[in-house]
C-alpha positions in Angstrom: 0.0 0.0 0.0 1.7 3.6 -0.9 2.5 5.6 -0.9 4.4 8.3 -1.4 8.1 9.5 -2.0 10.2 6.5 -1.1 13.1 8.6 -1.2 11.3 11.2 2.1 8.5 10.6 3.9 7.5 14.5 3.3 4.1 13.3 1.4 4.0 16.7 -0.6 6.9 15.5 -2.7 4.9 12.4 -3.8 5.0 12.2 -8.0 2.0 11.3 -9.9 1.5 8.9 -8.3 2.7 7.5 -5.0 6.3 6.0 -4.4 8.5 7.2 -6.8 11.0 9.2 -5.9 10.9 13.1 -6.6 13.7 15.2 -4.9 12.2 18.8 -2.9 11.6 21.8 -5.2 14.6 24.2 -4.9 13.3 27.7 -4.7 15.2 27.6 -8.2 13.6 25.0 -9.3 9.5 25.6 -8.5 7.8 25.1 -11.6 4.4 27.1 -11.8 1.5 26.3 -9.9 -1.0 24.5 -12.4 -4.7 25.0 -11.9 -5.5 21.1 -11.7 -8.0 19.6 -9.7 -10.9 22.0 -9.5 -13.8 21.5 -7.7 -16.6 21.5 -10.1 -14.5 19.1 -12.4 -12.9 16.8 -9.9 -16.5 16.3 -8.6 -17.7 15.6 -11.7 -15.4 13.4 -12.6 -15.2 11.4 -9.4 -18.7 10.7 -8.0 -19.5 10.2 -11.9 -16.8 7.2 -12.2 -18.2 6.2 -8.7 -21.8 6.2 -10.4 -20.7 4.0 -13.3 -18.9 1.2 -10.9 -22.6 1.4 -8.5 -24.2 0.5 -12.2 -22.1 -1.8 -12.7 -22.5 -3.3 -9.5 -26.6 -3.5 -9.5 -26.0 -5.1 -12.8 -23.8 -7.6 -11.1 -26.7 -8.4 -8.6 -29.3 -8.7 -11.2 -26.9 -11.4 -12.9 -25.6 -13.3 -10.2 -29.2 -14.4 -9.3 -28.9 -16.2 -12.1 -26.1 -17.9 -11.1 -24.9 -21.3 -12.1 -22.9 -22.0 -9.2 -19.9 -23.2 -10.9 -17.4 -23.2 -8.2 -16.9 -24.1 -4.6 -18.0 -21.8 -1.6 -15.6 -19.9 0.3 -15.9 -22.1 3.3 -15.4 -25.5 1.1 -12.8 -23.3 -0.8 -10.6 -22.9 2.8 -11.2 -26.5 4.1 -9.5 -27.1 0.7 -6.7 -25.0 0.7 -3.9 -27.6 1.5 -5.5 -30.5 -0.2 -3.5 -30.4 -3.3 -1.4 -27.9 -5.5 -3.7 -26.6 -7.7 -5.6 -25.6 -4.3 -2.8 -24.3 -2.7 -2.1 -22.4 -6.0 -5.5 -20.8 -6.1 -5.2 -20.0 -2.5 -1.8 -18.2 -3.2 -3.9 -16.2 -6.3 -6.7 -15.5 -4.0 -3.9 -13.9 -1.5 -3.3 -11.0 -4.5 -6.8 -9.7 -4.3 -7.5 -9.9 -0.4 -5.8 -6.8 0.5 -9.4 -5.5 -1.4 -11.1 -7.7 0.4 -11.9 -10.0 -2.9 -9.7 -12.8 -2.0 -10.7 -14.4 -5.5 -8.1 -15.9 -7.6 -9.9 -14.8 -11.1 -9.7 -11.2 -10.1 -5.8 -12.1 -9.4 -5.7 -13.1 -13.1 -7.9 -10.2 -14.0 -5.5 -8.0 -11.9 -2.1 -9.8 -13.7 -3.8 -9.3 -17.3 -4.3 -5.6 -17.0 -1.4 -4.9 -15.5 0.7 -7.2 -18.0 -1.2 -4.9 -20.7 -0.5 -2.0 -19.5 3.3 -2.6 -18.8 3.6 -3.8 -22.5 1.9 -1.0 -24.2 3.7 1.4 -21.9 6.8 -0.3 -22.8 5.7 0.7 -26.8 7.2 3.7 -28.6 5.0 3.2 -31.7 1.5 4.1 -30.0 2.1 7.0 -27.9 -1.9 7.8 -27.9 -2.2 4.4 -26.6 0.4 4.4 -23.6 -1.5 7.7 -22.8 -5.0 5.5 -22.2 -3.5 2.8 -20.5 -2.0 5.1 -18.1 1.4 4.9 -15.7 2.4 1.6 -14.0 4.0 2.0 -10.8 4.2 5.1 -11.2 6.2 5.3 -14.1 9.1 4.0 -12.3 9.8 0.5 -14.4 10.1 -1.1 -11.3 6.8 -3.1 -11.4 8.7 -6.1 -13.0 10.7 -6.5 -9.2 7.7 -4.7 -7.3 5.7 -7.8 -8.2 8.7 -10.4 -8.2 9.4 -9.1 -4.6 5.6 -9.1 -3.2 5.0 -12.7 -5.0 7.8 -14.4 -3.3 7.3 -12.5 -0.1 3.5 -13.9 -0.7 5.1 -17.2 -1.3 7.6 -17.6 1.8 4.3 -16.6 4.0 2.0 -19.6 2.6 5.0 -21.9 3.0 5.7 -20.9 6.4 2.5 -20.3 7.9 -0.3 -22.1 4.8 -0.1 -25.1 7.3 -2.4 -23.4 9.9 -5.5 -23.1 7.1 -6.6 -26.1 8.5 -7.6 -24.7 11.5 -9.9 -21.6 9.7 -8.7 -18.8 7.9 -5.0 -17.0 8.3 -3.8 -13.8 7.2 -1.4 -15.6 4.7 -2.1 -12.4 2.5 -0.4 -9.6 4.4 3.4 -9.1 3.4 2.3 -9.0 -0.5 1.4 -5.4 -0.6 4.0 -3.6 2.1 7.2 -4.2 3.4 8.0 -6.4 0.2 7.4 -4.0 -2.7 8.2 -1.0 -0.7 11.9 -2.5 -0.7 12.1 -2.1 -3.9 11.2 1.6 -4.2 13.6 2.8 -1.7 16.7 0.4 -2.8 15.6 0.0 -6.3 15.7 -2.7 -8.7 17.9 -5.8 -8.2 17.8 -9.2 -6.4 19.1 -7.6 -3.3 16.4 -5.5 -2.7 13.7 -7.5 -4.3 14.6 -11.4 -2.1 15.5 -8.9 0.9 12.4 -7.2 1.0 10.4 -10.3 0.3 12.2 -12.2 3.3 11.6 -9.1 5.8 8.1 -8.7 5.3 7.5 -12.3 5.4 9.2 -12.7 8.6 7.9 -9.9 10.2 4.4 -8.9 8.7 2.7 -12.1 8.6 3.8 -13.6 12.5 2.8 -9.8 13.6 -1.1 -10.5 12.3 -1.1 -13.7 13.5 -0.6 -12.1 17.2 -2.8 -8.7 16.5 -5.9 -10.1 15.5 -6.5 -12.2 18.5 -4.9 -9.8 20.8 -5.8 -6.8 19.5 -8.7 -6.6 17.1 -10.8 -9.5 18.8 -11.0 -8.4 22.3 -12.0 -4.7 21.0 -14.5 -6.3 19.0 -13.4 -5.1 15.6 -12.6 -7.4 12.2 -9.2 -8.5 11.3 -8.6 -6.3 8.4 -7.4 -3.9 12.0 -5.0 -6.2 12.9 -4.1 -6.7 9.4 -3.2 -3.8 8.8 -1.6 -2.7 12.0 1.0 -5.6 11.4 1.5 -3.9 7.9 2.6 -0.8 9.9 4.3 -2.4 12.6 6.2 -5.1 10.3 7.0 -2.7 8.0 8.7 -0.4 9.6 10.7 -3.1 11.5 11.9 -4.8 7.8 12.8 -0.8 7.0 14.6 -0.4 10.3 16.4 -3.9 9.8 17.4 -2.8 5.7 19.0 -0.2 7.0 21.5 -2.2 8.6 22.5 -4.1 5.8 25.1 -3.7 4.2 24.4 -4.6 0.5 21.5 -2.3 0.0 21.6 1.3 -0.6 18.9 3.7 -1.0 18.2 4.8 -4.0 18.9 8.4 -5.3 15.5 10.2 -6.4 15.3 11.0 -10.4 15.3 14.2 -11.4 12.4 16.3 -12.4 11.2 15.3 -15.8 11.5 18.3 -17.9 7.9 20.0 -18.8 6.3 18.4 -16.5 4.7 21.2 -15.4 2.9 23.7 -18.1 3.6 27.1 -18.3 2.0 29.5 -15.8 -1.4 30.7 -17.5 -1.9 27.1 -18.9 -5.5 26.1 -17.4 -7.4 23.3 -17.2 -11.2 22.6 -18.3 -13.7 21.1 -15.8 -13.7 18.1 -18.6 -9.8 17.5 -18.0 -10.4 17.9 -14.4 -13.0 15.1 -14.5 -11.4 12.8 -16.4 -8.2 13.2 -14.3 -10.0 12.8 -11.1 -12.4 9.7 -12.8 -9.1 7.9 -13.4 -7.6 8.7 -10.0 -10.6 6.9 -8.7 -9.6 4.1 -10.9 -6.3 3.8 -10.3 -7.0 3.6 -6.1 -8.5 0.1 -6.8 -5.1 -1.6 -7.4 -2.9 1.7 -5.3 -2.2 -0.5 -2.7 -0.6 -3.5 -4.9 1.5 -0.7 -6.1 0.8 -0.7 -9.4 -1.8 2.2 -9.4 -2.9 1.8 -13.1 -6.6 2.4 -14.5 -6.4 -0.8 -16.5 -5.3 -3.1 -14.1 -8.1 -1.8 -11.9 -10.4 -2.6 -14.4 -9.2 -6.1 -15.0 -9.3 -6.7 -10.8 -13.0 -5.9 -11.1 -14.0 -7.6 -13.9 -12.1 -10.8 -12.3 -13.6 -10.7 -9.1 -17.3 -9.8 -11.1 -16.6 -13.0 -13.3 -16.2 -15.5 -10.1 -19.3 -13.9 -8.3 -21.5 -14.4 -11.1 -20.2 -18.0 -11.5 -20.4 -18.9 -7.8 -21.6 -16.1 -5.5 -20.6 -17.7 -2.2 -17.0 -17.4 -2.9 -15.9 -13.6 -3.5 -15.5 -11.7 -0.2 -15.4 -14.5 2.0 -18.6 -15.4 0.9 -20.5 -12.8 2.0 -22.5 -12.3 -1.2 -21.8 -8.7 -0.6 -19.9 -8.0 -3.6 -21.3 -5.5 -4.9 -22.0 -3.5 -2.4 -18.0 -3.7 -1.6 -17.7 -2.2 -5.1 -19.9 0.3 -4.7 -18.7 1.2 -1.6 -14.7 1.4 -2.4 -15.6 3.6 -5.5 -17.2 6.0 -3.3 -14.5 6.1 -1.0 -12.5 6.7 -3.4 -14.3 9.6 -5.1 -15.2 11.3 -1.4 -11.7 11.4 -0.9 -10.4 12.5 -4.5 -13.1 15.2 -3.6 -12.1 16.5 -0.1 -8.6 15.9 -0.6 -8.1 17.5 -4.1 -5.3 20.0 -2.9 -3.6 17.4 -2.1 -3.0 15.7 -5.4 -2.4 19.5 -7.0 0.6 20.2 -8.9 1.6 16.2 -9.0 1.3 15.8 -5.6 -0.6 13.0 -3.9 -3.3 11.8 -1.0 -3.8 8.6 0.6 -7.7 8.4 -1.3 -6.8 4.8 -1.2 -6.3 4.1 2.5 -9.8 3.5 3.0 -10.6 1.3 -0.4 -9.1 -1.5 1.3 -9.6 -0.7 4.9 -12.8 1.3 6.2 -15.1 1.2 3.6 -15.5 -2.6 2.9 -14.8 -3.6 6.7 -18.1 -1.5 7.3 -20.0 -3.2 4.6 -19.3 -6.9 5.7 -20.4 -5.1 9.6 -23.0 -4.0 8.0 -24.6 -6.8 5.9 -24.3 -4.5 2.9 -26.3 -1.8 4.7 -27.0 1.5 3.4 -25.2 2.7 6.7 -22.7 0.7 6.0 -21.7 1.6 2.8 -22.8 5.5 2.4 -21.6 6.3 6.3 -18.3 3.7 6.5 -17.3 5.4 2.3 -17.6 9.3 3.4 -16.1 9.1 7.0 -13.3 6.7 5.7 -12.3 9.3 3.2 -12.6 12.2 5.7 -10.0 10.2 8.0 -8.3 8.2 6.6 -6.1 10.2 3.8 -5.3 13.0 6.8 -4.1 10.4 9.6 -1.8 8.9 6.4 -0.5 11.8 5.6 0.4 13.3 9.4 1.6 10.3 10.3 4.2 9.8 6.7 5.7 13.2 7.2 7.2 12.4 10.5 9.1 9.1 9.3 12.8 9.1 8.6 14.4 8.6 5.8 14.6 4.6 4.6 10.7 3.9 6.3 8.5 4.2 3.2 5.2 6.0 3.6 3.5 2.6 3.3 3.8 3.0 7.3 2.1 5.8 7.9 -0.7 5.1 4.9 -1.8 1.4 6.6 -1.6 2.8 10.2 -4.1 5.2 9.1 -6.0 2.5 7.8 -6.4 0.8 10.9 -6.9 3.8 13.3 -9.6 5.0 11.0 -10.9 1.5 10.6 -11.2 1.3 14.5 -12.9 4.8 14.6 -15.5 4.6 12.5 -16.7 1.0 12.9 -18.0 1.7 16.4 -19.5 4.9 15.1 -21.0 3.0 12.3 -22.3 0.6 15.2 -24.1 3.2 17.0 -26.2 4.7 14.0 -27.2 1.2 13.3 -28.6 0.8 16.1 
């Protein structure tokens, strides 16, 4: 989850998008402010990409009613798990798509494929119009190749260490795949070094550390385990950031310089159409944020994965909640809220932790809920009014070598154990 500068924590600095590395504006070097982000066209352009996914999402409903049932529940899917390869292969898919809450191996595929896409075309020369739609992929860095080699075999070292204890329920196998792991790789940079050191780290720390929080800390409090989830993101991550920094083979890589004209001209303004379709992407792109690939086309192919395997077998997706949809709904608006009351923030190239409550706030409340209207409307707007501020607080106080990935997912959790209880007592 990102993210910001992984050169300095100072969340300000954060490039379009999150972790890579932009070096502090000299007063020599401050390019012009640019007019970006307004409000009538970021609204616009945000609630009206939050409208499509709801459509999409009653659509979903009205199909999977129909549903054939192809495929094994979630419950028969976990008793499972270890029973063979192929199962222990779909659970280690399923892992990709949990930190969303799908935990669906075909939105894993889905979530591969559009990335894969997108890193190709981007890759092209001979279709510039074409790397323009499918958008930036990890930020533009060319790091995704190692950012996903790292979180997969981080991912990989926690199912073989700790994929035993699925035979006594559900386990938070999922956790080191989208922190400490690909994090590594933005502050040390490419290379094996970084990539197997990061994936060992977070396995080793991240996964044991939810293994203790959830029945220590979320349980007795009465909240889900997406709290102590996340809290063993934070926690593990910055201990695998405080342990790199201590060895000696890794290095921290030096921030790029700025891209020439990447700011326009001072006078240069933007149209409330550019301003929506900026801020509709951004809403897009905060569906696959926290795998650190922030791409709209990868987002897209995560959704239609996880809407594929609810239509075939509606007990499966989202722990079998049949709740989907609502998730869907739910994470868009989120997303869109925050876009919305956080526009400054992303102003000039800059960035905001909109994303922190996607996979955190938003669909804890709707499985609280039952898919509630509470639930979704109340846990999407007061998500996105906390969580993105908490983030960012807590990212500008952290040294240099802890990636902002610390402060974004214990924001997660504090505003996850905020608002649930609030949530509880407007239910009521």
């Amino acid at each position: 989850m990102t993210h910001s500068s992984a050169a300095t924590s100072n969340p300000a600095s954060l490039p379009e998008p999150a972790q890579d590395p932009v070096p502090q504006q000299t007063p020599q070097q401050t390019p012009q402010r640019v007019p970006s982000y307004g409000a009538a066209g970021t609204a616009l352009g945000a609630f009206g990409m939050a409208a499509v996914v709801g459509l999409f999402a009653l659509l979903l409903n009205f199909v999977a009613k129909g549903s054939p049932v192809a495929g094994p529940s979630f419950e028969d899917w976990l008793s499972q798990a270890n029973d063979s390869p192929l199962s222990g292969l779909q659970w280690f898919l399923g892992d990709m798509t949990e930190p969303l809450l799908y935990k669906s191996d075909l939105a894993a595929l889905g979530l591969l494929a559009g990335a894969a896409v997108a890193w190709c075309v981007g890759r092209s020369r001979k279709c510039l119009r074409a790397t323009k739609w499918v958008g930036q992929l990890s930020y533009g860095t060319g790091l995704w190749p190692w950012v996903l080699t790292s979180a997969s075999l981080s991912l990989l070292l926690s199912n073989l260490a700790f994929g035993w204890m699925l035979d006594d329920g559900w386990q938070p196998t999922f956790v080191p795949f989208v922190c400490a792991a690909p994090a590594m790789v933005f502050l040390y940079g490419a290379g094996w070094r970084s990539c197997v050191t990061g994936a060992v780290l977070g396995a080793i720390t991240v996964t044991p550390l939810a293994l203790l929080f959830i029945p220590t800390v979320a349980t007795p409090l009465g909240l889900p385990p997406v709290v102590g989830c996340v809290l063993a993101m934070a926690v593990g991550s910055a201990a695998a950031f405080a342990a790199a920094r201590r060895l000696p083979w890794l290095v921290l890589r030096k921030p790029d310089p700025p891209a020439e004209g990447r700011h326009p001209a001072s006078g240069f303004t933007r149209t409330v159409r550019k301003d929506a379709k900026v801020a509709a992407r951004r809403v897009l792109k905060d569906f696959t944020e926290t795998h650190f690939f922030a791409n709209e086309l990868a987002s897209v192919g995560v959704i239609l994965g996880v809407s594929v395997a609810f239509v075939l077998s509606p007990g499966l997706p989202s722990y079998g909640s049949a709740l989907l949809p609502h998730i869907l709904f739910a994470q868009a608006l989120t997303s869109a809220a925050g876009v919305v009351l956080w526009r400054r923030w992303y102003r000039d190239e800059g960035w905001a932790a909109s994303y922190a409550s996607v996979v955190s706030v938003a669909p804890a409340a709707v499985l609280a809920s039952g898919g509630s209207w509470t639930g979704i409307v109340g846990g999407a707007v007061l998500g996105a009014a906390l969580a993105p501020p908490i983030a960012r607080a807590i990212s500008a106080r952290l040294p240099a070598g802890f990636h902002p990935v610390i402060g974004n997912t214990a924001a997660m959790a504090l505003s996850t154990a905020i608002v649930l209880p609030v949530l509880g007592l407007l239910g009521r």
